[in-house]
mmJSON file of the N, C-alpha and C atoms, coordinates in Angstrom:
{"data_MODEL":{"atom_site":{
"group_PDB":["ATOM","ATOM","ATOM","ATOM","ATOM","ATOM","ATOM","ATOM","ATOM","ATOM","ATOM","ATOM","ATOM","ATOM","ATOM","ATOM","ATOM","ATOM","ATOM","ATOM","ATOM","ATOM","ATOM","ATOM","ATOM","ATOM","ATOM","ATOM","ATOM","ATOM","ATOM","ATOM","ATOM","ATOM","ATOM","ATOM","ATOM","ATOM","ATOM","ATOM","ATOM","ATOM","ATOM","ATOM","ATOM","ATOM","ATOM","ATOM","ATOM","ATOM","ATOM","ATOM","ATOM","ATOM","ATOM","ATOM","ATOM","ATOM","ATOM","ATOM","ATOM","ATOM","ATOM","ATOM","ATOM","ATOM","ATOM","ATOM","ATOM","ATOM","ATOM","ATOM","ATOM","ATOM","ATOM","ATOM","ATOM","ATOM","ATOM","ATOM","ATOM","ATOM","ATOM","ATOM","ATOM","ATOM","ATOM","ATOM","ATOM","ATOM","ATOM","ATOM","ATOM","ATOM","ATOM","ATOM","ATOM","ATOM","ATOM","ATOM","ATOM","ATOM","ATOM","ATOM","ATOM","ATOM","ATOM","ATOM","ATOM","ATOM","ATOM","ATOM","ATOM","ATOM","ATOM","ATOM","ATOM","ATOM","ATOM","ATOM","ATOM","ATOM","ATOM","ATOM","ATOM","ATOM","ATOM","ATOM","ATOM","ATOM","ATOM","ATOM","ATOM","ATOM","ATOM","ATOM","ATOM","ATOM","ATOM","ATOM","ATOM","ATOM","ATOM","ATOM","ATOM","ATOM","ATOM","ATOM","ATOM","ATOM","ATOM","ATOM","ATOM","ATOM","ATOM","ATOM","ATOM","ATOM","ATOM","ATOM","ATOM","ATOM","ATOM","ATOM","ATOM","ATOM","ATOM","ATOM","ATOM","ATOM","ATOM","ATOM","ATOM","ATOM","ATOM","ATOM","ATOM"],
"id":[1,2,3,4,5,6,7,8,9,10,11,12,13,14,15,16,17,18,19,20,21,22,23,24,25,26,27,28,29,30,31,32,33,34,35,36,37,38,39,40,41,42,43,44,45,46,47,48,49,50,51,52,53,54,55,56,57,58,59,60,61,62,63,64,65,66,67,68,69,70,71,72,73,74,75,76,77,78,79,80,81,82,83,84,85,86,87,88,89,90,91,92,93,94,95,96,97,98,99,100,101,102,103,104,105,106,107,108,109,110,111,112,113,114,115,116,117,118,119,120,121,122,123,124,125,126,127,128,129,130,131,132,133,134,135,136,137,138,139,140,141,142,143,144,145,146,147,148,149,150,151,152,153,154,155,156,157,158,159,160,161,162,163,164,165,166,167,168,169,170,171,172,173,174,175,176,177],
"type_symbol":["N","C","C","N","C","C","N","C","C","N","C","C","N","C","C","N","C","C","N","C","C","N","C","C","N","C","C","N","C","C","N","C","C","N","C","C","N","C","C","N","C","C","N","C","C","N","C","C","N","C","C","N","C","C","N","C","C","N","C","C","N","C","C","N","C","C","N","C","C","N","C","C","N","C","C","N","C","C","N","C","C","N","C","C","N","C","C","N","C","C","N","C","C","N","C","C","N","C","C","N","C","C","N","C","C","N","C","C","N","C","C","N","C","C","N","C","C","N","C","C","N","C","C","N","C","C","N","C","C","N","C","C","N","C","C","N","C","C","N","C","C","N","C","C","N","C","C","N","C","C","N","C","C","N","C","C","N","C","C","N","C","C","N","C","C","N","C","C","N","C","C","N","C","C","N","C","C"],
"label_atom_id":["N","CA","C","N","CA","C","N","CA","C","N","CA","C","N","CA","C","N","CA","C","N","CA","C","N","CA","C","N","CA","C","N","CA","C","N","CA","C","N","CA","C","N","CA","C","N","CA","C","N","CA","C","N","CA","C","N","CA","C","N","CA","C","N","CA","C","N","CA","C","N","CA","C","N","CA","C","N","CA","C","N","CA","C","N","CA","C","N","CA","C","N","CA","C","N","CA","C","N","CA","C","N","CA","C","N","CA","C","N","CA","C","N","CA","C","N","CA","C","N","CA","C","N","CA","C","N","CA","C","N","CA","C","N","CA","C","N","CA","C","N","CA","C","N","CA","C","N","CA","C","N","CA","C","N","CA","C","N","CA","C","N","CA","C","N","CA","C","N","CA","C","N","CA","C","N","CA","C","N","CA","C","N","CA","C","N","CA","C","N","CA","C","N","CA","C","N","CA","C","N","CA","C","N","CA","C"],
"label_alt_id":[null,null,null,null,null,null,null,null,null,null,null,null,null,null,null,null,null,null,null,null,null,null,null,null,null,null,null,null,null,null,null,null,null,null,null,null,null,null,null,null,null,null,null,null,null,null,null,null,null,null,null,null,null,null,null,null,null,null,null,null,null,null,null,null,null,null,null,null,null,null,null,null,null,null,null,null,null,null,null,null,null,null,null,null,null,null,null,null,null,null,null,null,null,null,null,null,null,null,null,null,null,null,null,null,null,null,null,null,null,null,null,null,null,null,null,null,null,null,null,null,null,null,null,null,null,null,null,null,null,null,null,null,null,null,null,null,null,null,null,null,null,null,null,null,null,null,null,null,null,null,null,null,null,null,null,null,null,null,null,null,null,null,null,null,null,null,null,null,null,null,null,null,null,null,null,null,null],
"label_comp_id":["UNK","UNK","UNK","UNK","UNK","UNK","UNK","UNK","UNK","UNK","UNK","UNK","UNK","UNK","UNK","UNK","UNK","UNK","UNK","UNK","UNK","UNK","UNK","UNK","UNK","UNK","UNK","UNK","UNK","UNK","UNK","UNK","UNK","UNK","UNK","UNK","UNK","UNK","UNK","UNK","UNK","UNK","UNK","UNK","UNK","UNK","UNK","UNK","UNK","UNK","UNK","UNK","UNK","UNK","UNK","UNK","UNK","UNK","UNK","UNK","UNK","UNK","UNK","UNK","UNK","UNK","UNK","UNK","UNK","UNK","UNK","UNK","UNK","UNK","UNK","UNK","UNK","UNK","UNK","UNK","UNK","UNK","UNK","UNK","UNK","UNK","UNK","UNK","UNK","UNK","UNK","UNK","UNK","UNK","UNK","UNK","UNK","UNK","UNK","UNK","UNK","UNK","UNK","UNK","UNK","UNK","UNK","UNK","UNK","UNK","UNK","UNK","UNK","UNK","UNK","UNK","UNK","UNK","UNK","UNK","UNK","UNK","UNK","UNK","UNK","UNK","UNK","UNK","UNK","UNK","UNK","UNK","UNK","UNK","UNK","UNK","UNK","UNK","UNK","UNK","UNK","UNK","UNK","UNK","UNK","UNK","UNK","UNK","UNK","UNK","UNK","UNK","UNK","UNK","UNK","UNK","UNK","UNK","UNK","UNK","UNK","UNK","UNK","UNK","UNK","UNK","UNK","UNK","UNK","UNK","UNK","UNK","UNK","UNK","UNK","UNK","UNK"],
"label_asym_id":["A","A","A","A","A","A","A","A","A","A","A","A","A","A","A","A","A","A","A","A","A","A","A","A","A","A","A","A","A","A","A","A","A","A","A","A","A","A","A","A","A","A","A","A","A","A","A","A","A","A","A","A","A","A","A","A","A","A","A","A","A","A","A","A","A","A","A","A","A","A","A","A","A","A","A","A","A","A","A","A","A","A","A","A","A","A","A","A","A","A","A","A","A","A","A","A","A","A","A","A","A","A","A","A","A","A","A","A","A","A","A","A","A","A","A","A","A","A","A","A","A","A","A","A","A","A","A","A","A","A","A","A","A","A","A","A","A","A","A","A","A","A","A","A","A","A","A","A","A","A","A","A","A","A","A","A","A","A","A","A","A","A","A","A","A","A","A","A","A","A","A","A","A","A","A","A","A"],
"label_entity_id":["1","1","1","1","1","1","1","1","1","1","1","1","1","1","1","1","1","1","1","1","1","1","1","1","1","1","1","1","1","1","1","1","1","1","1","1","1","1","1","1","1","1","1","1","1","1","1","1","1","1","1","1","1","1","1","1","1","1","1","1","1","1","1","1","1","1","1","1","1","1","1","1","1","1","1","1","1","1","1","1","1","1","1","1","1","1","1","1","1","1","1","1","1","1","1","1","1","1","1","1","1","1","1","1","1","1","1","1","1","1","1","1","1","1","1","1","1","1","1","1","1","1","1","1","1","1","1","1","1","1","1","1","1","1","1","1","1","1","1","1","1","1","1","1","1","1","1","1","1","1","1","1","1","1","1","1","1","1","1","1","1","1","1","1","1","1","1","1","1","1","1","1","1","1","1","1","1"],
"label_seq_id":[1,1,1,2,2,2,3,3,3,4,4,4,5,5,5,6,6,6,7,7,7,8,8,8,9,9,9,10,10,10,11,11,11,12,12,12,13,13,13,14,14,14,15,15,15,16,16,16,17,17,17,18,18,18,19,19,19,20,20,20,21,21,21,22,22,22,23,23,23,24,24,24,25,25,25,26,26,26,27,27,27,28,28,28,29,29,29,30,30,30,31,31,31,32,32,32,33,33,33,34,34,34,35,35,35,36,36,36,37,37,37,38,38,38,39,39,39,40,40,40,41,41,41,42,42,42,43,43,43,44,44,44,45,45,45,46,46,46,47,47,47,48,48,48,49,49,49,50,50,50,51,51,51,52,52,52,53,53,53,54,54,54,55,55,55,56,56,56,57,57,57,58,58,58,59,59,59],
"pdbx_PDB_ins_code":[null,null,null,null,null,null,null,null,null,null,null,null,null,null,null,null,null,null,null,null,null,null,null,null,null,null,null,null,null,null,null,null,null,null,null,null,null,null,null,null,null,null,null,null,null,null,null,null,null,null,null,null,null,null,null,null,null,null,null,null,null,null,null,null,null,null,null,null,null,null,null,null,null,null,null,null,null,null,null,null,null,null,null,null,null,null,null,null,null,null,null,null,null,null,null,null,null,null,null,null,null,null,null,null,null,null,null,null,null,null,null,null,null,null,null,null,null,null,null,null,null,null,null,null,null,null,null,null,null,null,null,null,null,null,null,null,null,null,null,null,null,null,null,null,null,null,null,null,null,null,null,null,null,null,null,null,null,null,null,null,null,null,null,null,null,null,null,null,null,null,null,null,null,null,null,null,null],
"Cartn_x":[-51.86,-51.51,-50.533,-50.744,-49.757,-48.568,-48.438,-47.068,-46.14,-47.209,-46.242,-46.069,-46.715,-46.13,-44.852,-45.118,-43.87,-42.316,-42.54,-41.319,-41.244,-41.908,-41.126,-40.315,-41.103,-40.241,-38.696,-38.564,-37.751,-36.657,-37.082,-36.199,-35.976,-36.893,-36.4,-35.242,-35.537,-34.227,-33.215,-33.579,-31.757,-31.326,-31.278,-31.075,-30.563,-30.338,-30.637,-28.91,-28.218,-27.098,-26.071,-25.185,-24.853,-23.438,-22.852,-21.975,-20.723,-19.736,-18.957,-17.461,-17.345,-16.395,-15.213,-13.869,-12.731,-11.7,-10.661,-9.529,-8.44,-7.657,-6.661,-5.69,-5.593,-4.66,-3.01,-2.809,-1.355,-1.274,-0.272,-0.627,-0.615,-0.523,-1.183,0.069,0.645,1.68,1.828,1.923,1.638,3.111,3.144,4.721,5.075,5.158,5.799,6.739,6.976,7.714,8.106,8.644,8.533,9.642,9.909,11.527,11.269,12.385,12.805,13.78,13.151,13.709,14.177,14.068,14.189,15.481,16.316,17.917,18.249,17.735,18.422,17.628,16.56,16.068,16.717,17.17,18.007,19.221,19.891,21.37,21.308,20.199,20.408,19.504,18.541,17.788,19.16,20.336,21.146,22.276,22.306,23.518,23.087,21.517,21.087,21.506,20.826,21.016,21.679,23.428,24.613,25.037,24.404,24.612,24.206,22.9,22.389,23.23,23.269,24.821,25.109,26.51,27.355,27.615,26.202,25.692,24.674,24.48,23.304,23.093,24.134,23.711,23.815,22.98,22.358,20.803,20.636,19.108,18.713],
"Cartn_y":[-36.417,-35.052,-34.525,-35.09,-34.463,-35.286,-36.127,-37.035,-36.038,-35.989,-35.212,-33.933,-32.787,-31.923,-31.922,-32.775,-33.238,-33.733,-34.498,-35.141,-34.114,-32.879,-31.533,-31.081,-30.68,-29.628,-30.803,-31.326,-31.891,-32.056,-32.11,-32.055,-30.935,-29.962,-28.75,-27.773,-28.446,-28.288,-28.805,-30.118,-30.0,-29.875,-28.809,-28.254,-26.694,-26.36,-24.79,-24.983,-23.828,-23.769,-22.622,-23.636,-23.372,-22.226,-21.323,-20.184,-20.821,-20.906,-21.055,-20.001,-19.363,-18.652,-18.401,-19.256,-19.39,-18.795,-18.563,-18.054,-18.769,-18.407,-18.755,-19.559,-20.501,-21.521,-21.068,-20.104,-19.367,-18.142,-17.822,-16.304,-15.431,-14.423,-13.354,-13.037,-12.367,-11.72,-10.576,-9.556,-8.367,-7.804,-7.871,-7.978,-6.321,-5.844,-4.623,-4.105,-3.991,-3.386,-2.001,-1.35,0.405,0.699,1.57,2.115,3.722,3.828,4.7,5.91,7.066,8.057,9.025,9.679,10.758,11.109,10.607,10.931,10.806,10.503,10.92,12.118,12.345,13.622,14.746,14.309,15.898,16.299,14.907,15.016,15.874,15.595,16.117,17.848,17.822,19.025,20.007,19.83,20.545,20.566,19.688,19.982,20.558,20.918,21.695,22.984,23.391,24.307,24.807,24.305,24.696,25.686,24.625,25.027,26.016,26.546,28.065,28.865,28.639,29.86,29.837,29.439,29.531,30.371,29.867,30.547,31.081,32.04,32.981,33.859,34.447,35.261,34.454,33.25,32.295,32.628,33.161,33.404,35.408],
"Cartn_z":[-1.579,-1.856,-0.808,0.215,1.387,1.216,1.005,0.603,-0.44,-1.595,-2.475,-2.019,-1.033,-1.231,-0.033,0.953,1.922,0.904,-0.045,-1.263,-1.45,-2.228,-2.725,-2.193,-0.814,0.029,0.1,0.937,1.283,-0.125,-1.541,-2.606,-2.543,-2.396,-2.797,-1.623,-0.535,0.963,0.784,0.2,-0.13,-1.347,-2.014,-3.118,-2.671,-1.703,-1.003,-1.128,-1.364,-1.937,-0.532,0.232,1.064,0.83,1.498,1.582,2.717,2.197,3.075,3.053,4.23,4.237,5.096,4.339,4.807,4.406,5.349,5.313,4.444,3.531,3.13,3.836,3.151,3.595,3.454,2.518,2.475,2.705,2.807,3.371,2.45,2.368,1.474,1.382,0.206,-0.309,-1.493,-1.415,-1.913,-2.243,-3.756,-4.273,-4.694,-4.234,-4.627,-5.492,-6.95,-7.635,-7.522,-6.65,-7.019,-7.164,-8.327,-8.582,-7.609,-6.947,-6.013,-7.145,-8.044,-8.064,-7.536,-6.754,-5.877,-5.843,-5.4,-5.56,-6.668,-7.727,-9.206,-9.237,-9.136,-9.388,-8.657,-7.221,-7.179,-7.333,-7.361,-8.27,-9.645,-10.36,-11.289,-11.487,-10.21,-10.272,-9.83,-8.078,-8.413,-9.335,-10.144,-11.25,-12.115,-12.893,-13.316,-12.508,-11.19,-10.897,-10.493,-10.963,-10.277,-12.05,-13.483,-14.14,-14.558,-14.215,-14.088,-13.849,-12.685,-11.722,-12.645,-13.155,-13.526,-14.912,-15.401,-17.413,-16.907,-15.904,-15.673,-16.666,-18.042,-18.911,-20.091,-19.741,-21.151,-21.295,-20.253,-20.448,-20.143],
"occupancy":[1.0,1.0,1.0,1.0,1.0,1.0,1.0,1.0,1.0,1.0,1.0,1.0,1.0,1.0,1.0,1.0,1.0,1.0,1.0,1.0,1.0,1.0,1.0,1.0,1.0,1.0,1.0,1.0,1.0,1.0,1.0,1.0,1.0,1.0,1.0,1.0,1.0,1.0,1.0,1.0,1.0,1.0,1.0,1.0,1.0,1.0,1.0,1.0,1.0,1.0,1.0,1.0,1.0,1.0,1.0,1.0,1.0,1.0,1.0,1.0,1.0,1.0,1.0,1.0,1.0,1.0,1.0,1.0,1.0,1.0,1.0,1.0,1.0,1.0,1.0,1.0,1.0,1.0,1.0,1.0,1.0,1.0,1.0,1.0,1.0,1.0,1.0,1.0,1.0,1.0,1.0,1.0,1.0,1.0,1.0,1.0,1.0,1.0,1.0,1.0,1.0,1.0,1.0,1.0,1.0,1.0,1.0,1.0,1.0,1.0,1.0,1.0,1.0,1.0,1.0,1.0,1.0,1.0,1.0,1.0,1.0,1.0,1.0,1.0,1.0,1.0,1.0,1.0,1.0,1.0,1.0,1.0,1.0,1.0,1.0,1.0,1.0,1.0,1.0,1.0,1.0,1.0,1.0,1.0,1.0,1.0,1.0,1.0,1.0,1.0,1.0,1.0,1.0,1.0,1.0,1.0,1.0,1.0,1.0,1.0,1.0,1.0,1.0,1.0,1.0,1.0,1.0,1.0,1.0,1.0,1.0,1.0,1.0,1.0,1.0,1.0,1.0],
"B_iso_or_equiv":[0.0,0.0,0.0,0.0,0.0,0.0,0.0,0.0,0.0,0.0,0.0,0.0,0.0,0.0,0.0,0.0,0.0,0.0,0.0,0.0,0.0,0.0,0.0,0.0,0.0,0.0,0.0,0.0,0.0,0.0,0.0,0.0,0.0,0.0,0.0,0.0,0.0,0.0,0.0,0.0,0.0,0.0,0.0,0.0,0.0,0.0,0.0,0.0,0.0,0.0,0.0,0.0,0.0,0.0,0.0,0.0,0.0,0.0,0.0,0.0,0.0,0.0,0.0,0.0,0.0,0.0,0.0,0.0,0.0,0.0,0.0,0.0,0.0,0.0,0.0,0.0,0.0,0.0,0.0,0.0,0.0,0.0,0.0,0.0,0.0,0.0,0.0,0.0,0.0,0.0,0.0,0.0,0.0,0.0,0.0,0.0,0.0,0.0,0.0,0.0,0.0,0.0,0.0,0.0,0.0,0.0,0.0,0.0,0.0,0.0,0.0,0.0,0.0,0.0,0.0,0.0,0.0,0.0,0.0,0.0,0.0,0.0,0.0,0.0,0.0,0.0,0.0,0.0,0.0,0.0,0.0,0.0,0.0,0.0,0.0,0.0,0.0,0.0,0.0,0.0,0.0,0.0,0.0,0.0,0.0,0.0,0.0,0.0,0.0,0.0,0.0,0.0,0.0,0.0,0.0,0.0,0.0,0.0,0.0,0.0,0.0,0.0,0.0,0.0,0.0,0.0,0.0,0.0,0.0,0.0,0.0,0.0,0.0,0.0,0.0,0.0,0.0],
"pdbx_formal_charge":[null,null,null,null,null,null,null,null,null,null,null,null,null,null,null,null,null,null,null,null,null,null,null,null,null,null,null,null,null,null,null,null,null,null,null,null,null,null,null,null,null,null,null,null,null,null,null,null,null,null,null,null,null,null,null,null,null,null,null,null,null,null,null,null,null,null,null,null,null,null,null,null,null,null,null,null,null,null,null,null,null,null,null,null,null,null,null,null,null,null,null,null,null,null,null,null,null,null,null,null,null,null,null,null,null,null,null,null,null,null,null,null,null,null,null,null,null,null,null,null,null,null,null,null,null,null,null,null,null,null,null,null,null,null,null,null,null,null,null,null,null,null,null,null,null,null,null,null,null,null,null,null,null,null,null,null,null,null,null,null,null,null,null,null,null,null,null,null,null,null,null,null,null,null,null,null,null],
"auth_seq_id":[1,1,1,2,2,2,3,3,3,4,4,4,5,5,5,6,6,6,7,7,7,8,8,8,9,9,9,10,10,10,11,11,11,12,12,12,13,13,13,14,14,14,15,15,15,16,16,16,17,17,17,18,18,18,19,19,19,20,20,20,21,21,21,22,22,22,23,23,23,24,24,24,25,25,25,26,26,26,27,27,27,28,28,28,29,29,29,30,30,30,31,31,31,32,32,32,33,33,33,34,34,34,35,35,35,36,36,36,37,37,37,38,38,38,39,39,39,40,40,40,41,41,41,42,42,42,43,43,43,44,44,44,45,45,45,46,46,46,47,47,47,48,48,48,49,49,49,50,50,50,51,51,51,52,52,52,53,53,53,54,54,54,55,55,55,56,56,56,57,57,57,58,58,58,59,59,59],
"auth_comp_id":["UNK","UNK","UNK","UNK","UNK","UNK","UNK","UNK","UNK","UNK","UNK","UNK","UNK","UNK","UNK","UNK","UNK","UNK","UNK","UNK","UNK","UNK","UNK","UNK","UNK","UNK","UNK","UNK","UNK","UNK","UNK","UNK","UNK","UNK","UNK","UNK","UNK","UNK","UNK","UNK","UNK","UNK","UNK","UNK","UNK","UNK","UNK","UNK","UNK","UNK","UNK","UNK","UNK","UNK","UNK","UNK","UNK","UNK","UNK","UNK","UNK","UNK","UNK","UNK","UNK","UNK","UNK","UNK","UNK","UNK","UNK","UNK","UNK","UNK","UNK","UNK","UNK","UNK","UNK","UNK","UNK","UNK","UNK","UNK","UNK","UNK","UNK","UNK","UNK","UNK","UNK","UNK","UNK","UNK","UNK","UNK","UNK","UNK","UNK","UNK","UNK","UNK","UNK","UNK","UNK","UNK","UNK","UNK","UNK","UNK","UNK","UNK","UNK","UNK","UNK","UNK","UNK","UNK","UNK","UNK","UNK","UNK","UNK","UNK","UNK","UNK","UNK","UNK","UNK","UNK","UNK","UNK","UNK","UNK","UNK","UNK","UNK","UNK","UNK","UNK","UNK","UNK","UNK","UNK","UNK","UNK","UNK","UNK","UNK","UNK","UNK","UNK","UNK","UNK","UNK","UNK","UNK","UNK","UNK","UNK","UNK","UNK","UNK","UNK","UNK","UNK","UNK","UNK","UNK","UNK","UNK","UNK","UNK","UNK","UNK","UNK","UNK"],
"auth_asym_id":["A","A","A","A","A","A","A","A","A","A","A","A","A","A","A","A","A","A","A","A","A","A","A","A","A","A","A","A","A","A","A","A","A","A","A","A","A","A","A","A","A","A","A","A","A","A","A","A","A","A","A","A","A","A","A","A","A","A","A","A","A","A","A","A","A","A","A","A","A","A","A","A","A","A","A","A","A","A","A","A","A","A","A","A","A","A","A","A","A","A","A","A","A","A","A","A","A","A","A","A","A","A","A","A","A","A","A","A","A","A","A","A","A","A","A","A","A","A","A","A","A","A","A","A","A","A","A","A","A","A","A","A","A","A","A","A","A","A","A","A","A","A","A","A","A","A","A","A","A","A","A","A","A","A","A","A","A","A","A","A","A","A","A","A","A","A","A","A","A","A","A","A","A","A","A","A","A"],
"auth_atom_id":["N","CA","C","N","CA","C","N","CA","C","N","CA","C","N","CA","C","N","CA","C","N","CA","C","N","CA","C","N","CA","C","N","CA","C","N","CA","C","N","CA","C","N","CA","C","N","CA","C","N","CA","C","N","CA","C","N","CA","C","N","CA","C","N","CA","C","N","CA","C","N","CA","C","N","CA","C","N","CA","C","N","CA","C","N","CA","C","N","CA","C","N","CA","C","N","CA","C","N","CA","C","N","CA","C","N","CA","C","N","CA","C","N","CA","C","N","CA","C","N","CA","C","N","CA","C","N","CA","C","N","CA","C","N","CA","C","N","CA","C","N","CA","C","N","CA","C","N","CA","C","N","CA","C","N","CA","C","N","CA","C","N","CA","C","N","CA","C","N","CA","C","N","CA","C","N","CA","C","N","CA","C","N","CA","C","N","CA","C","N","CA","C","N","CA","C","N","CA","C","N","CA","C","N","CA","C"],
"pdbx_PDB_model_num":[1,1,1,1,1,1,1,1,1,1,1,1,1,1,1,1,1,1,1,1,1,1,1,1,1,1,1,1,1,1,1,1,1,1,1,1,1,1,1,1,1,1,1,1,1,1,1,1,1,1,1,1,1,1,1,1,1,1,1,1,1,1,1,1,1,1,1,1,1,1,1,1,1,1,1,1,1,1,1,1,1,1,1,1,1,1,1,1,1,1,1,1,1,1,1,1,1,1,1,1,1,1,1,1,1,1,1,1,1,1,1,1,1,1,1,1,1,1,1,1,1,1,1,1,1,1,1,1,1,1,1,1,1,1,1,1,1,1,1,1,1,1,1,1,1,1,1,1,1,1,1,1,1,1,1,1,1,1,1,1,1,1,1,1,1,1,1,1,1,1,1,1,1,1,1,1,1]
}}}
């Protein structure tokens, strides 16, 4: 009886499911697509608002 419950344990130890935690072998790269509006937006916010001036009694 002590035999077998010594064979268990020992099957059941190495069966124990190990964690291993490593670092990337390449490096990390984080691709950025961003379209940059801003200068079309105020090119065209003052050419709008040049066109105001100008037709101020359109509104």
């Amino acid at each position: 009886m002590k035999w077998l419950s010594l064979v268990l344990i020992l099957a059941v130890s190495g069966c124990t499911p190990t964690i291993q935690v490593e670092a990337p072998k390449d490096p990390i790269v984080i691709n950025l697509n961003v379209k940059i509006e801003h200068e079309i937006r105020i090119k065209v916010d003052r050419d709008l608002n040049e066109l105001f001036e100008e037709n101020s009694d359109i509104f």
